[in-house]
DRENTORKOL-3810 file (N, C-alpha, C; in nm, 4 decimals):
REM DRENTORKOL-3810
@n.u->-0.2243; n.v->3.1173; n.w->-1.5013; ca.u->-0.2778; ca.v->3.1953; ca.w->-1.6111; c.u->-0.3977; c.v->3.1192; c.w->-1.6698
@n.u->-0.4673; n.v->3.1804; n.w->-1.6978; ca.u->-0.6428; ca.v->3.1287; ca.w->-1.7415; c.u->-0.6313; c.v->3.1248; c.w->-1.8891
@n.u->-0.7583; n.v->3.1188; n.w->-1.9299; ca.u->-0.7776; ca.v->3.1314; ca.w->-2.1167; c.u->-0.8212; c.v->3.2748; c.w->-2.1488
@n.u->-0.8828; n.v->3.3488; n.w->-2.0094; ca.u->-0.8933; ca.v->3.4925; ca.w->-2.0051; c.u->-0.7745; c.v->3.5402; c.w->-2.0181
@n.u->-0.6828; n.v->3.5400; n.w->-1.9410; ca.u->-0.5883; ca.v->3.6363; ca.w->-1.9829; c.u->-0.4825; c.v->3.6023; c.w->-2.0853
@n.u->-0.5520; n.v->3.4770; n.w->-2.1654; ca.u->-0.4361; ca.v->3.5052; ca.w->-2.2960; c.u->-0.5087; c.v->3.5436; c.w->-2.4089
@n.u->-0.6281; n.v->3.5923; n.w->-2.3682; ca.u->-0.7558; ca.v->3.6135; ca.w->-2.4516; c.u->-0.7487; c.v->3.7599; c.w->-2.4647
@n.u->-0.7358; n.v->3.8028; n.w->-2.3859; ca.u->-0.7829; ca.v->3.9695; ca.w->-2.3346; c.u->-0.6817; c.v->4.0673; c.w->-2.4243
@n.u->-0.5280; n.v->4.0546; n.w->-2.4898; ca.u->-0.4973; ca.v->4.1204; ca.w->-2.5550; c.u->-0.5213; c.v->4.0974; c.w->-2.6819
@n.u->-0.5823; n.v->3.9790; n.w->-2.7040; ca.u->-0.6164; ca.v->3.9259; ca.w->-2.8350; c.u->-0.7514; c.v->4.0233; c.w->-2.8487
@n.u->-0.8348; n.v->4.0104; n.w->-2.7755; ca.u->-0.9620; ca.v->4.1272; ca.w->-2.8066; c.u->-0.9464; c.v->4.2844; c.w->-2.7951
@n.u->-0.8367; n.v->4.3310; n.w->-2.7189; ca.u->-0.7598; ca.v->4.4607; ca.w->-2.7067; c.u->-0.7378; c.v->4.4745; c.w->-2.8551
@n.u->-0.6596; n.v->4.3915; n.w->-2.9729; ca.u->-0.5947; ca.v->4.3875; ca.w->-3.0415; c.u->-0.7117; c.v->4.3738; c.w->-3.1648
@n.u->-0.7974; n.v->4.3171; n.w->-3.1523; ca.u->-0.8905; ca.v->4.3235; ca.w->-3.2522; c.u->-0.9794; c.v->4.4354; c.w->-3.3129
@n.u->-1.0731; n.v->4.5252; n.w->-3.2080; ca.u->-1.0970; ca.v->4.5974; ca.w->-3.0846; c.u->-1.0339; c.v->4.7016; c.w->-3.1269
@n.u->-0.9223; n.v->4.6874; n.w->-3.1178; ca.u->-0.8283; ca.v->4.8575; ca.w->-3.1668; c.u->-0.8284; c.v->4.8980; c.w->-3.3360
@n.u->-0.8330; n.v->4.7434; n.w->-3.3685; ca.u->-0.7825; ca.v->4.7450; ca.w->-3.5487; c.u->-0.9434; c.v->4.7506; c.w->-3.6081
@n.u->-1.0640; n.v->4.7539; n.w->-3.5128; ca.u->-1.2029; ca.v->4.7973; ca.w->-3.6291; c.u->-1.2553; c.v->4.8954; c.w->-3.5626
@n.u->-1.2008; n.v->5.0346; n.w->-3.4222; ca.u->-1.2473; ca.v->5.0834; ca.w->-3.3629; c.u->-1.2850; c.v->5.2481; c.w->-3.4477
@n.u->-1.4165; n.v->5.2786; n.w->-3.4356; ca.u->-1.4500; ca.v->5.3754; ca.w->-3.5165; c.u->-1.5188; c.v->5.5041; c.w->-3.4431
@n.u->-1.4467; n.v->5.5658; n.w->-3.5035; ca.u->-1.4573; ca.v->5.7366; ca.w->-3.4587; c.u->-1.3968; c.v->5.7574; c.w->-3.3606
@n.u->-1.4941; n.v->5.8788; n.w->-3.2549; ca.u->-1.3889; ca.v->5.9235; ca.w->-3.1185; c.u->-1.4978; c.v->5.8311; c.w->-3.0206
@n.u->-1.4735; n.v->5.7341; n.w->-2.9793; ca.u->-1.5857; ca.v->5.7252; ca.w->-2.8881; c.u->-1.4655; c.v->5.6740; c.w->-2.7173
@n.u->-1.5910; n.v->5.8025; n.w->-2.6128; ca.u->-1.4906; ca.v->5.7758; ca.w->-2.4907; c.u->-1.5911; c.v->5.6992; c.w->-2.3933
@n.u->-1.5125; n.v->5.6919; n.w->-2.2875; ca.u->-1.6098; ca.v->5.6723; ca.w->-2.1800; c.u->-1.5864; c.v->5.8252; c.w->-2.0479
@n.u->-1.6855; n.v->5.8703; n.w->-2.0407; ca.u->-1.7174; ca.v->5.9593; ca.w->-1.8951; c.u->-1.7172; c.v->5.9393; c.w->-1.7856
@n.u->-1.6325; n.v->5.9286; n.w->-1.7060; ca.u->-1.6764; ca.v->5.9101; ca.w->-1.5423; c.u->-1.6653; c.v->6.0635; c.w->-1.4717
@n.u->-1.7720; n.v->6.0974; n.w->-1.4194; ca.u->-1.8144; ca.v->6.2329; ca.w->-1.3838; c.u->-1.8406; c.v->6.1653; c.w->-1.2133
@n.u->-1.7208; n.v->6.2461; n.w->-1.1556; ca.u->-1.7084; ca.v->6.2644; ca.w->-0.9939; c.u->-1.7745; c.v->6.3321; c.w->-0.9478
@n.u->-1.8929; n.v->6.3342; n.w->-0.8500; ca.u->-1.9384; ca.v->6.5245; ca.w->-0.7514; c.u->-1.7914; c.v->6.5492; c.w->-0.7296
@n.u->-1.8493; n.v->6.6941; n.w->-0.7112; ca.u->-1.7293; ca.v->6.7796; ca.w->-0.5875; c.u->-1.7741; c.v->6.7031; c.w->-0.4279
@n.u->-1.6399; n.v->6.8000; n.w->-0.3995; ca.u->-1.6145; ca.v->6.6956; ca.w->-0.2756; c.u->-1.6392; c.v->6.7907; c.w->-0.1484
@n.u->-1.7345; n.v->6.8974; n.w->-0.1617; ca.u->-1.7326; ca.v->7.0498; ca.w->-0.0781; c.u->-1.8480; c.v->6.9677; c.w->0.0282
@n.u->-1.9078; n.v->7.0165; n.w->0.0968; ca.u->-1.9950; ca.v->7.0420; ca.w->0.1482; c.u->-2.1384; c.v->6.9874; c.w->0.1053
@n.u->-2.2478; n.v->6.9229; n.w->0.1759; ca.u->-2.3672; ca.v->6.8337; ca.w->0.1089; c.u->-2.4668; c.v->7.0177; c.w->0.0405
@n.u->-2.4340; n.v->7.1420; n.w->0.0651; ca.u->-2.5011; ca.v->7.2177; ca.w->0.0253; c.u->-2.4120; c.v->7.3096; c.w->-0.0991
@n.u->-2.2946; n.v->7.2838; n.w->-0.1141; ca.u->-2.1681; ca.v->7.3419; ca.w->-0.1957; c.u->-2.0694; c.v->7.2230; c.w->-0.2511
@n.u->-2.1318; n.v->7.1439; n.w->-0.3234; ca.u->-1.9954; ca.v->7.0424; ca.w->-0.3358; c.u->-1.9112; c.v->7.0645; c.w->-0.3942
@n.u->-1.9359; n.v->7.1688; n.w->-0.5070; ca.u->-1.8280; ca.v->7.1952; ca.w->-0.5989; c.u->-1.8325; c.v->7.1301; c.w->-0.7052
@n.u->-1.7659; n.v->7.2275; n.w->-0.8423; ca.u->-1.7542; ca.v->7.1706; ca.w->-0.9510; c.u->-1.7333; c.v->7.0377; c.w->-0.9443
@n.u->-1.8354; n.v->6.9177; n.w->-1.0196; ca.u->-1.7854; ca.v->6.7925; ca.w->-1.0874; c.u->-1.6437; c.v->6.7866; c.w->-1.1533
@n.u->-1.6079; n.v->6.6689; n.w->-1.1227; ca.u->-1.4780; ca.v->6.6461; ca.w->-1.2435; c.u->-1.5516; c.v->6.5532; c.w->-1.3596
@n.u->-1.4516; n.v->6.5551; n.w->-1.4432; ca.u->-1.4845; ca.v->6.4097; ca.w->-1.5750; c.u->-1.3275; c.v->6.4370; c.w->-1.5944
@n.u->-1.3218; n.v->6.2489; n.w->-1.6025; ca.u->-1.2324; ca.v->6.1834; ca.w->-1.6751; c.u->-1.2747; c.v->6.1517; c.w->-1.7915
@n.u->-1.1977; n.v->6.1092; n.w->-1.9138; ca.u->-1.2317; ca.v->6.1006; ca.w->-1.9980; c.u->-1.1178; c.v->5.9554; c.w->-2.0297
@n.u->-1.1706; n.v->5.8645; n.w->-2.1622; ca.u->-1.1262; ca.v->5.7353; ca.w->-2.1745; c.u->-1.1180; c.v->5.7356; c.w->-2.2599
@n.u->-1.0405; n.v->5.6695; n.w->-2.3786; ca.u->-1.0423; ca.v->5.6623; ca.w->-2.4986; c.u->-1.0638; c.v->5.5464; c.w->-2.5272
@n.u->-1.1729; n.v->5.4724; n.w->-2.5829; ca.u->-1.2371; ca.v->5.3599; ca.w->-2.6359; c.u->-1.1824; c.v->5.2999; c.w->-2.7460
@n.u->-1.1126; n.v->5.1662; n.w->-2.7510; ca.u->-1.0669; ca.v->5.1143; ca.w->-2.9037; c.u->-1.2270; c.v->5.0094; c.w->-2.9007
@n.u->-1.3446; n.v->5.0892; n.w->-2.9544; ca.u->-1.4939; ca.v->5.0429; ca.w->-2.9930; c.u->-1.5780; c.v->5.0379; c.w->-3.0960
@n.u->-1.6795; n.v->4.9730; n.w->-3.0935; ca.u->-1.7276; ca.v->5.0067; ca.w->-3.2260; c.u->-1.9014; c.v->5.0192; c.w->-3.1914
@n.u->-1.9370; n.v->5.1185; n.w->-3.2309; ca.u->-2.0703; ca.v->5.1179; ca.w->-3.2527; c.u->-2.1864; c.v->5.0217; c.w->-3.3407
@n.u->-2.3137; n.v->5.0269; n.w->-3.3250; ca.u->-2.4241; ca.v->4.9947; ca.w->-3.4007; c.u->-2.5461; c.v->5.0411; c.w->-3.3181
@n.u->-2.6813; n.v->4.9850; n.w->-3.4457; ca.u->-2.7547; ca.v->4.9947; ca.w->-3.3709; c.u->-2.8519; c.v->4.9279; c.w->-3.2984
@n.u->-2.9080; n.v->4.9211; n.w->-3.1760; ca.u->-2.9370; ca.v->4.8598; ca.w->-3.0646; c.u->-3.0032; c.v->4.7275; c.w->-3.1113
@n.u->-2.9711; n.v->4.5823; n.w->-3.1072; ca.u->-2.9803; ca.v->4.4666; ca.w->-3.1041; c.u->-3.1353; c.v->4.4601; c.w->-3.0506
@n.u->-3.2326; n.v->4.3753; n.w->-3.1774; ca.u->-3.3611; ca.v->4.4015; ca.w->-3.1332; c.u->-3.4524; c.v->4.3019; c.w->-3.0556
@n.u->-3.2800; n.v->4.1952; n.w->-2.9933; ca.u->-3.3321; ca.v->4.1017; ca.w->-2.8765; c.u->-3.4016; c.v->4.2284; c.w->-2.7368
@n.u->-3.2457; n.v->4.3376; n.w->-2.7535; ca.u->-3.2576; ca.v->4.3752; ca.w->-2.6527; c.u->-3.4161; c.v->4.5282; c.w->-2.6122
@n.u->-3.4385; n.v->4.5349; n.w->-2.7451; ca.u->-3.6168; ca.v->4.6097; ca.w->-2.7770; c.u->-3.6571; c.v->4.5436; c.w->-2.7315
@n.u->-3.6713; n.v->4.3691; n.w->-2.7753; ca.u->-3.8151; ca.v->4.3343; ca.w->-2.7175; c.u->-3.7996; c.v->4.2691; c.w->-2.5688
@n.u->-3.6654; n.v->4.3252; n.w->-2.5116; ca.u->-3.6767; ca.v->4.2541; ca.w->-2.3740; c.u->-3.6889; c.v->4.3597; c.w->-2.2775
@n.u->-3.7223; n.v->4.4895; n.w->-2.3507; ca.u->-3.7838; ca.v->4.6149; ca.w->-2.2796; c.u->-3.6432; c.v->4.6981; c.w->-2.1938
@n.u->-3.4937; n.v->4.6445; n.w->-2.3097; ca.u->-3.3788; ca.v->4.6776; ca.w->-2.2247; c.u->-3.3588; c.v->4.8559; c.w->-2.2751
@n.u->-3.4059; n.v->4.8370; n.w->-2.4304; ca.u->-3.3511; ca.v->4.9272; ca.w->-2.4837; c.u->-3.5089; c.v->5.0229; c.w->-2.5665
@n.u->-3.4756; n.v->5.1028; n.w->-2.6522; ca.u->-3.5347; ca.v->5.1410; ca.w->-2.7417; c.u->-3.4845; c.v->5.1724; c.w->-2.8878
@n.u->-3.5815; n.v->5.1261; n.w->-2.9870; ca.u->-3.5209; ca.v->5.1602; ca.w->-3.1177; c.u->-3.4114; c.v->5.2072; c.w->-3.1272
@n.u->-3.3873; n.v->5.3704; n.w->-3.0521; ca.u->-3.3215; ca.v->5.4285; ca.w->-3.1150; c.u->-3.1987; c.v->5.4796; c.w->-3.0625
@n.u->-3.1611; n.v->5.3233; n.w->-2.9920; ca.u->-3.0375; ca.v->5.3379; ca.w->-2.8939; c.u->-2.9436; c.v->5.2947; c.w->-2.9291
@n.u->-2.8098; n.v->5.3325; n.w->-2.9212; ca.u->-2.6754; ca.v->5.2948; ca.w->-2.9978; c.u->-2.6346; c.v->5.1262; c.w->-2.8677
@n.u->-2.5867; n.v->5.0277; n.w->-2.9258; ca.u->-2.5250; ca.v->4.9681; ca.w->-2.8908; c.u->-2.3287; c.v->5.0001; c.w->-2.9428
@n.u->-2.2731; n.v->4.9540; n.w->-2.8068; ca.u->-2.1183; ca.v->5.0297; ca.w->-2.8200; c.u->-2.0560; c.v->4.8473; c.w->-2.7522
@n.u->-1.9905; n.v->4.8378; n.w->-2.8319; ca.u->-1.8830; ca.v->4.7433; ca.w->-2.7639; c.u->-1.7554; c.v->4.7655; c.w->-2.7714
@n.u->-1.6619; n.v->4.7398; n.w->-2.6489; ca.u->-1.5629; ca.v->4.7969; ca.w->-2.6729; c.u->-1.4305; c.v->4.6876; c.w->-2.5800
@n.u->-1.3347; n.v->4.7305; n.w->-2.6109; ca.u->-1.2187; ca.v->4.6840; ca.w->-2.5558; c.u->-1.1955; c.v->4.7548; c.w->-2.3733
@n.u->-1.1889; n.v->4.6360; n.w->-2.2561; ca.u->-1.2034; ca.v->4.7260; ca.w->-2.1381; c.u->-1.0872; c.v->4.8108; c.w->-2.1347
@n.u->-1.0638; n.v->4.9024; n.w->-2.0731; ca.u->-0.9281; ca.v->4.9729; ca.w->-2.0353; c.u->-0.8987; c.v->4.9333; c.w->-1.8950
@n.u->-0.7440; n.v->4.9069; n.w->-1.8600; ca.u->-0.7088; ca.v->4.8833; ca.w->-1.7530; c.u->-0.7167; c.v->4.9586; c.w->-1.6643
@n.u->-0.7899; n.v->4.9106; n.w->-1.4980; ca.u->-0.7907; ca.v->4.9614; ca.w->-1.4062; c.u->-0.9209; c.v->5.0913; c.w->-1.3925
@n.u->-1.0205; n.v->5.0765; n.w->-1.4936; ca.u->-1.1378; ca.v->5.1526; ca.w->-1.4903; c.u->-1.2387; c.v->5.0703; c.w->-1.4791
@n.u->-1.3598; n.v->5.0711; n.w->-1.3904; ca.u->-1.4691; ca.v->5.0116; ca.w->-1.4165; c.u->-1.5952; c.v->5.0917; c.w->-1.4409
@n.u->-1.6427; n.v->5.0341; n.w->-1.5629; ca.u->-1.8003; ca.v->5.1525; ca.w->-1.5435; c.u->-1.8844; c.v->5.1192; c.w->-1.4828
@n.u->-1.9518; n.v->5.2478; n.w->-1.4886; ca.u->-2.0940; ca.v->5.2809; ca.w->-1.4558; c.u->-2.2207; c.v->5.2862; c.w->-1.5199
@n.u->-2.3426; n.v->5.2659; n.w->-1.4773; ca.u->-2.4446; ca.v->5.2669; ca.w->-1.5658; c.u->-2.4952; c.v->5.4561; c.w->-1.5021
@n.u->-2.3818; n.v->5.5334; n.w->-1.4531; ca.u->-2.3921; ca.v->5.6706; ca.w->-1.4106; c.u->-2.3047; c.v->5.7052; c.w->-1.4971
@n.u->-2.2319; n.v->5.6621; n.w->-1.5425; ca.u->-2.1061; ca.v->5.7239; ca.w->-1.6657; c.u->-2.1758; c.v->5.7635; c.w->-1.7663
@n.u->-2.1087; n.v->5.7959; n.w->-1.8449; ca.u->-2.1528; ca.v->5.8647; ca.w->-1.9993; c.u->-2.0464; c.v->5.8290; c.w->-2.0986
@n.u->-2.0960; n.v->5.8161; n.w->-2.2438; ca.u->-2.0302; ca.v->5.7721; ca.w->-2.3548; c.u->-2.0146; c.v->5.8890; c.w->-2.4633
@n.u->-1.9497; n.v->5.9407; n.w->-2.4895; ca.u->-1.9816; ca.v->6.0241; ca.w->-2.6234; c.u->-1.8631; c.v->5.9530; c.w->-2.7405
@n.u->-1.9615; n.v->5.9827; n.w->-2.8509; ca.u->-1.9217; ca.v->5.9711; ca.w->-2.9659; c.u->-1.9155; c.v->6.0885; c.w->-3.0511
@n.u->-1.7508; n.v->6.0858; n.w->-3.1541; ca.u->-1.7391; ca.v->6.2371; ca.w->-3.2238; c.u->-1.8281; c.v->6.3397; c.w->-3.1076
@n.u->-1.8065; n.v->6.3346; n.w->-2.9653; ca.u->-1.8507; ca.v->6.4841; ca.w->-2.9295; c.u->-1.9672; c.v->6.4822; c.w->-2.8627
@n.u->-2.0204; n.v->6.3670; n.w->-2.9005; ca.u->-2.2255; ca.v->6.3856; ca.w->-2.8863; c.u->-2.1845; c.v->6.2942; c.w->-2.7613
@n.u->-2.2723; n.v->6.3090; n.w->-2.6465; ca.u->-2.2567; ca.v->6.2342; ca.w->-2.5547; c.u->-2.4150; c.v->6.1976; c.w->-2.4909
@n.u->-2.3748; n.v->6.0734; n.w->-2.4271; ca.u->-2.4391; ca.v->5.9910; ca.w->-2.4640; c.u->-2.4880; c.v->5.9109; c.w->-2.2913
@n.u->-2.5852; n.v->5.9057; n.w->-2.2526; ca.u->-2.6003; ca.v->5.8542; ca.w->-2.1125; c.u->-2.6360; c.v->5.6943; c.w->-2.1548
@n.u->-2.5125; n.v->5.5789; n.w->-2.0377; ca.u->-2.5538; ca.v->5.4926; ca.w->-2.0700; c.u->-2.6666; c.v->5.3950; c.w->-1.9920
@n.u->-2.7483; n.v->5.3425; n.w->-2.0568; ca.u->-2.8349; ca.v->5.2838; ca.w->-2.0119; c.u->-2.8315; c.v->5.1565; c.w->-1.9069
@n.u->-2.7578; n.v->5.1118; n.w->-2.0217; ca.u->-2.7270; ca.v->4.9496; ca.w->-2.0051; c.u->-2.5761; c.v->4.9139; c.w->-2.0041
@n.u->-2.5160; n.v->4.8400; n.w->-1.9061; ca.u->-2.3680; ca.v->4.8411; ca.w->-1.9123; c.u->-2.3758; c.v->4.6706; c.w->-1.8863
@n.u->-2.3283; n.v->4.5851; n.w->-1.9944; ca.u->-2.2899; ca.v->4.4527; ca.w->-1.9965; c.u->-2.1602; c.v->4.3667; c.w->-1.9958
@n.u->-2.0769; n.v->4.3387; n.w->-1.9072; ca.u->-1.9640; ca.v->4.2907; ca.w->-1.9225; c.u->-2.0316; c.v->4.1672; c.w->-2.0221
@n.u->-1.8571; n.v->4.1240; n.w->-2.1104; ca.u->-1.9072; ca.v->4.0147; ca.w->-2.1841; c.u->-1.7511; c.v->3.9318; c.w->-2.1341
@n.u->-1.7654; n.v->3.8064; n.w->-2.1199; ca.u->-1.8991; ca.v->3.7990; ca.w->-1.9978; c.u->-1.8776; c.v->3.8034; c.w->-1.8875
@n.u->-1.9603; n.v->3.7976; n.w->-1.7779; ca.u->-1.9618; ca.v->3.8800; ca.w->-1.6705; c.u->-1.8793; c.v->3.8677; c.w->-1.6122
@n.u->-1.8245; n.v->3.7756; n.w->-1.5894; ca.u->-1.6684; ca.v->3.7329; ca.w->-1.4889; c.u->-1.5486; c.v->3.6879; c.w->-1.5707
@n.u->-1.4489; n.v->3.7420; n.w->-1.4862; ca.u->-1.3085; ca.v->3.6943; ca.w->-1.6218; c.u->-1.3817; c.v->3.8061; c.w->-1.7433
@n.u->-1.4111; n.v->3.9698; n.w->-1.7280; ca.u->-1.4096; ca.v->3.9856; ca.w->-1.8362; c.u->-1.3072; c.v->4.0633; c.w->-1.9532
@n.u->-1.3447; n.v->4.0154; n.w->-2.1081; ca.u->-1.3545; ca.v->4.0337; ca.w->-2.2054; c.u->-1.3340; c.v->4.1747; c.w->-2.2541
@n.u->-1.4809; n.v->4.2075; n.w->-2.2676; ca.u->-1.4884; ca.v->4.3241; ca.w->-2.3432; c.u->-1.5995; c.v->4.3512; c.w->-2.2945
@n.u->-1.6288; n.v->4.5260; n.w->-2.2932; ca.u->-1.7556; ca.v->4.5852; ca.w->-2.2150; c.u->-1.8305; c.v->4.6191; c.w->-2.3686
@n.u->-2.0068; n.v->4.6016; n.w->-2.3014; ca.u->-2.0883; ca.v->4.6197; ca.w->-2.4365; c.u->-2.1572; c.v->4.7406; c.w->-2.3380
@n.u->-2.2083; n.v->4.8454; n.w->-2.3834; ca.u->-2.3214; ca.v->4.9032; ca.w->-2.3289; c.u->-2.4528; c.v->4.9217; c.w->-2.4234
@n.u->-2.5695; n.v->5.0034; n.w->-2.3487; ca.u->-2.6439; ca.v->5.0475; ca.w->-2.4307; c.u->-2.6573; c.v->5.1781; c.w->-2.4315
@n.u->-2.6220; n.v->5.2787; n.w->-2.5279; ca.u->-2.6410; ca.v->5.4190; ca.w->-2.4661; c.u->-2.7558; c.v->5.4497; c.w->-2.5419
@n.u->-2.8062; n.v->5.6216; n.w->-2.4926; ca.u->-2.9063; ca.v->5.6638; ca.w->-2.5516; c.u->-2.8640; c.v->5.8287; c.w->-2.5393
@n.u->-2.9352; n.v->5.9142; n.w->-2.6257; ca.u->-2.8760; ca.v->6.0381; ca.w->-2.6585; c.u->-2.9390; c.v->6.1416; c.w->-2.5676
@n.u->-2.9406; n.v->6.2608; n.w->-2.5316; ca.u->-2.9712; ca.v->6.3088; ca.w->-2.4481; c.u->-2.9588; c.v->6.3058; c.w->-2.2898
@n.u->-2.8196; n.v->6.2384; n.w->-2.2790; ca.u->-2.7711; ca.v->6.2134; ca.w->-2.0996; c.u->-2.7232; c.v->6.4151; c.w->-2.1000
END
């Protein structure tokens, strides 16, 4: 056993107790038909113990983000990994993410993204 995994319900646990609003994560499958008919997409949907703000202005001037992009950090959920093809919505509004940052990258923690509105 590592310092990660006696860590990881401790940030689950933190994570859950300041997590605000509805915010999920999207993973949107193609259909599985034919390369000219694939068929309806699916979405799963995730329930995030996260918290929003707004976009960290290291990450403006390192040309990651823009002004007016939500930064989301959140608690990972077991056995899902994202995508920077996934989608985030908050209360409803959804949200394409830009930027997807494990923290930190190995043995991780907790997922940060960057989303932006109009996915």
């Amino acid at each position: 056993m590592t310092i990660y995994d006696d860590l990881a319900p401790t940030v689950t646990e933190v994570m859950d107790e300041f997590k605000q609003s509805a915010i999920k994560l999207v993973q949107v499958t193609a259909g599985t038909g034919p390369i000219d008919n694939p068929g309806a997409p699916t979405e799963i949907e995730y329930a995030l113990a996260a918290t929003s703000k707004g976009v960290s202005f290291k990450f403006v001037k390192d040309g990651l983000a823009v002004s007016s992009d939500i930064e989301i950090t959140s608690a990972p959920v077991t056995g899902v990994t994202p995508d920077e093809n996934d989608f985030i919505t908050i209360n409803s509004t959804r949200y394409k993410i830009v930027k997807y940052m494990p923290v930190p990258p190995t043995n991780t923690l907790a997922w940060k993204f960057i989303v932006r509105k109009g996915g």
